[in-house]
N, C-alpha and C positions, 0 to 999 in steps of 0.2 A: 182672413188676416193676410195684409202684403208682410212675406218669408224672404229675406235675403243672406243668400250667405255668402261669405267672403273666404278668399284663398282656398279656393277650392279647387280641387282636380276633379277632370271628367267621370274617372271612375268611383269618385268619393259619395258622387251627386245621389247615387243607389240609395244611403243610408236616408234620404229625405225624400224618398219619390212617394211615399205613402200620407205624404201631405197634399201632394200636388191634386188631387180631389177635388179637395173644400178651399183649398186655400192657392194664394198668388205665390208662386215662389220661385227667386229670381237667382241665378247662379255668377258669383265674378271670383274670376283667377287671381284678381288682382287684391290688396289689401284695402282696408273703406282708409281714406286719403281726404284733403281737403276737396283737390280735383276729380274725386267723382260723388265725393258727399251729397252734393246738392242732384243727382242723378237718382237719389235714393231717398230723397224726402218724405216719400209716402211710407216707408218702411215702419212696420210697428213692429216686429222680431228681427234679430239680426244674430250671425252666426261669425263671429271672425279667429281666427289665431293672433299670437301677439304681434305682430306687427303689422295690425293696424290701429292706427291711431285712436284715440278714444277719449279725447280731452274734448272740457266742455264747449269749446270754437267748432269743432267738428261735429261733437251730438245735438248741438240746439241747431245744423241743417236739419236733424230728423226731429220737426215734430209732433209726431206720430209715437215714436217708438214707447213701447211699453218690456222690451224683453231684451237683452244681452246676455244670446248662452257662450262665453268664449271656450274655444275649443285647447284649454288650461289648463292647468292647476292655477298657475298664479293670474293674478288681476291689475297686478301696478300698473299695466298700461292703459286703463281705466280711470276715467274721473268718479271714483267710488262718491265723494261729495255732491257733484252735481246729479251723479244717480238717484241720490237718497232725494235730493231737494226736488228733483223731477218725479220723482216717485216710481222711477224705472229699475224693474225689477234686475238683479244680473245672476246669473249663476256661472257654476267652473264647472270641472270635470279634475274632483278630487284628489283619485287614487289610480289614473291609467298607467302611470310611469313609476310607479313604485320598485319594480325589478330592474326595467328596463332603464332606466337613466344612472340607479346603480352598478349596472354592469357598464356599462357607456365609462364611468369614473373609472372602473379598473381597465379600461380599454387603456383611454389617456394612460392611469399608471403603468401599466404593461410597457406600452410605446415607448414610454421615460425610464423604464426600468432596463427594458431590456435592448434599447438605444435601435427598435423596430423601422423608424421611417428613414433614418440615416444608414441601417444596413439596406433596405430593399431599394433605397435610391440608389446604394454603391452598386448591387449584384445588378441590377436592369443595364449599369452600366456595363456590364460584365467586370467589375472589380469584384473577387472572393475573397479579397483579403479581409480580416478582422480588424488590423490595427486602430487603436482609436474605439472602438465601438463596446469597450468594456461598460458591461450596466453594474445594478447590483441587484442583490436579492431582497424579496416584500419578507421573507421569517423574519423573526425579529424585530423587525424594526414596527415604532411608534406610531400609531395610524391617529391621526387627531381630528375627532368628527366634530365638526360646527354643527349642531341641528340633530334633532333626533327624533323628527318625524318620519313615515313608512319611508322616506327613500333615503333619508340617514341610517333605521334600524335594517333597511336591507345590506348598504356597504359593511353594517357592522357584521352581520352574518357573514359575509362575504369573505370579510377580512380574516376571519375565524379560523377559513378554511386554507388560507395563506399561510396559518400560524403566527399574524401579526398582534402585537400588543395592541391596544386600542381605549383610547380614552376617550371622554365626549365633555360639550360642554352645552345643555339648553338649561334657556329660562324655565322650561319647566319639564324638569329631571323625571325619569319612569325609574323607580330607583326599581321595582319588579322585575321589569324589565330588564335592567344593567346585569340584578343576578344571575338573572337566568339564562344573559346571551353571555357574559362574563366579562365585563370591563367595568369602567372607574367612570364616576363623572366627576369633574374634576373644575378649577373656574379658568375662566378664559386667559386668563396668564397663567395660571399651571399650563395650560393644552400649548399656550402657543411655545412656553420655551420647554418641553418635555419631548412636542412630536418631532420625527422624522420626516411627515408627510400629513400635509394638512389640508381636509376636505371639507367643500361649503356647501351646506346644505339648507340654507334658511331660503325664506320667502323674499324677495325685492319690496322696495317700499321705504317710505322716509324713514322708518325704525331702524333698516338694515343698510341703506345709503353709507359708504365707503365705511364698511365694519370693518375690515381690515384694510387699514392706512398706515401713515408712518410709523407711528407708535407702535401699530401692534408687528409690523415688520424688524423693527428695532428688539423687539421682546423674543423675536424666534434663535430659533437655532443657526448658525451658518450653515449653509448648504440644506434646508426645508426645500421640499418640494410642495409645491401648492398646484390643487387641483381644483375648477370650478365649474359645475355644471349646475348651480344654481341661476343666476340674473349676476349679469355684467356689472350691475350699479353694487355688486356687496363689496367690490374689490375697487378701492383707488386706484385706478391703473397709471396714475402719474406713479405714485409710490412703488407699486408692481414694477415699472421699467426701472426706476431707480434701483430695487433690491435686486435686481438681477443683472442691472450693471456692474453692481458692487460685490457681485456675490454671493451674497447675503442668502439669496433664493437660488440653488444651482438651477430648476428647471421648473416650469408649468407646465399643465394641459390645463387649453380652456375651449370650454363647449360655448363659454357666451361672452360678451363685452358690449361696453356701453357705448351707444349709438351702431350697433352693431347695422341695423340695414341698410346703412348708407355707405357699406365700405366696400361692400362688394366688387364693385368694379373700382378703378384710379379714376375716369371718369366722373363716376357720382363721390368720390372724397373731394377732386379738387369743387366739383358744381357746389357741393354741401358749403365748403368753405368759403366761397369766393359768395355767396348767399347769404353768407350768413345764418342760417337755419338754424346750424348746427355747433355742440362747443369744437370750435375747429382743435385745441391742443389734444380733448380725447382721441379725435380723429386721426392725430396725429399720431399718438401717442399707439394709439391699435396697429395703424400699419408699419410701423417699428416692429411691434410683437412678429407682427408675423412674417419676417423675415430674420428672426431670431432661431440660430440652429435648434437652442436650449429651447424653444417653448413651442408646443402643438398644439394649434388652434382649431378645431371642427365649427361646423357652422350652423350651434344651434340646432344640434342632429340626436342629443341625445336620447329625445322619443321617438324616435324616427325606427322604432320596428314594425313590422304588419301586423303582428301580434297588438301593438299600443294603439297604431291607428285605428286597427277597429273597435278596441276600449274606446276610443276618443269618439268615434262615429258614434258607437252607440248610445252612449251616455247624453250625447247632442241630442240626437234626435228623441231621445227618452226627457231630455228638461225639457225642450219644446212643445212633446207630447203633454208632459207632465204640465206646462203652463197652459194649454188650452184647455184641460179638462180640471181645471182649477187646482191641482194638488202639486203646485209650485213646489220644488224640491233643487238639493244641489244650490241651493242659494247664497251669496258670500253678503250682501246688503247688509245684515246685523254685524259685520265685522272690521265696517268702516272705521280707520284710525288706529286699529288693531298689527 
């Protein structure tokens, strides 16, 4: 089998060298792109993180490919459709980020609570003064969980131990569960005009595309904090800038945003724009955010422990394993439109 994996680092390559045997297997640093798609034609497995591309323009260059393990949980950035009609297998990696992205969301709320990047940029300066850098306390206050899959019910643990109220809101309630971690589920306009602080924890995807927009920004509290460590596309980020223009929202952390790889440098915003590629107002609308005192933006980091990455290695190399000796596993294909 030609094996190619994507976005990979030197030292990651360990978790696949027990292929390299029997099989071809090709390593790039870089994401699979339009510009090097056709470089990898022969590819029948492929190995990428989310940001590479994966729409059907770019997989009918591979056609070979019989295998997409993304190195995930989520798959939006996958043409689940054209998978199913190709008859290309794809799998995730479930459950690696389950703690780890939950503690990532109390990072951001710490930082916001406790007005963290604004104090250590004044002391570096050598300013000790406090003024100004009053936070508030997580007791008490309304914690409102969007989602309440393993890395929703981890921040609900989480939250527990803060002494925060906590209410949730999924399409499909573990009311078992709610007793025995001790909160409320509650429906999605209870949660948004109830919390304090409001956390996203769904999957990406045309279901969850701007689930909170103006409407539901309009239904909150003044002065919500909103946290996101799901996918950039849950949040309207035109309305997100609005409600924090106005108020409405005193502060965010966001671990993700939409069209996020192209923002990295000013450089690749203005190329993306001036290209056309890309929706330039997102674009726009992102690098606003982050130059906003009130919001903390990470990049996409929130699996990023050693602990996760080697759940994630493992797990890779375990579907791949798993697809050559026929007991395909980890597969999201039966979930398409879901």
């Amino acid at each position: 089998m030609n094996i190619t994996i994507f976005e990979i680092d030197d030292w990651e390559r360990d978790a696949f060298k027990p292929f390299d045997d029997k099989h071809q297997v090709s390593y790039l640093e870089k994401p699979l792109t339009t510009a090097n798609a056709d470089d990898q034609k022969d590819a029948e497995i492929i190995s990428t993180f989310v940001y590479s591309r994966l729409d059907a323009d770019i997989l009918k260059k591979l056609p070979h490919l019989k295998l997409i393990t993304t190195r995930s949980t989520g798959f939006d950035h996958i043409d689940m459709d054209y998978c199913k009609e190709s008859g290309i297998t794809v799998c995730n990696v479930p459950d690696y980020g389950e703690n780890t992205v939950a503690e990532h969301m109390f990072a951001l709320l710490l930082a916001i609570s406790h007005r963290i990047v604004d104090a250590v940029y004044r002391t570096r300066k050598g300013d000790f003064t406090s003024k100004g850098l009053r936070g508030f306390d997580l007791r008490g206050k309304t914690l409102g969980v969007i989602g309440t899959g393993n890395i929703g019910r981890n921040v609900i643990n989480i939250a527990r131990g803060f002494s925060m109220k906590v209410i949730a809101s999924d399409l499909n309630p573990d009311m078992d569960f709610a007793a025995k971690a001790g909160f409320d589920y509650v429906s999605m306009q209870e949660l948004l005009a109830l919390s304090d602080i409001i956390t996203l924890h769904v999957p990406g995807g045309k279901a969850t595309q701007n689930l909170v927009s103006s409407n539901q920004f309009g239904a909150m509290k003044k002065g919500v904090v909103i946290i996101n460590t799901s996918r950039g596309t849950v949040i309207d980020i035109h309305a997100l800038l609005h409600a924090l223009i106005e108020g409405k929202v005193s502060a965010a952390g966001l671990d993700v945003l939409p069209e996020e790889p192209v923002i990295r440098e000013e450089a690749e915003l203005l190329h993306a724009i001036f290209t056309r590629e890309h929706d330039e107002s997102k674009l726009l609308a992102n690098h606003i955010l982050l130059h906003m005192d009130n919001v903390i933006i990470t990049p996409h980091n929130a699996f990023n422990t050693s602990e996760a990455i080697q759940r994630i290695l493992k797990s890779t190399h375990d579907n791949i394993n798993a697809y050559l000796t026929g007991n395909v596993r980890n597969t999201v294909s039966d979930r398409v439109g879901k």
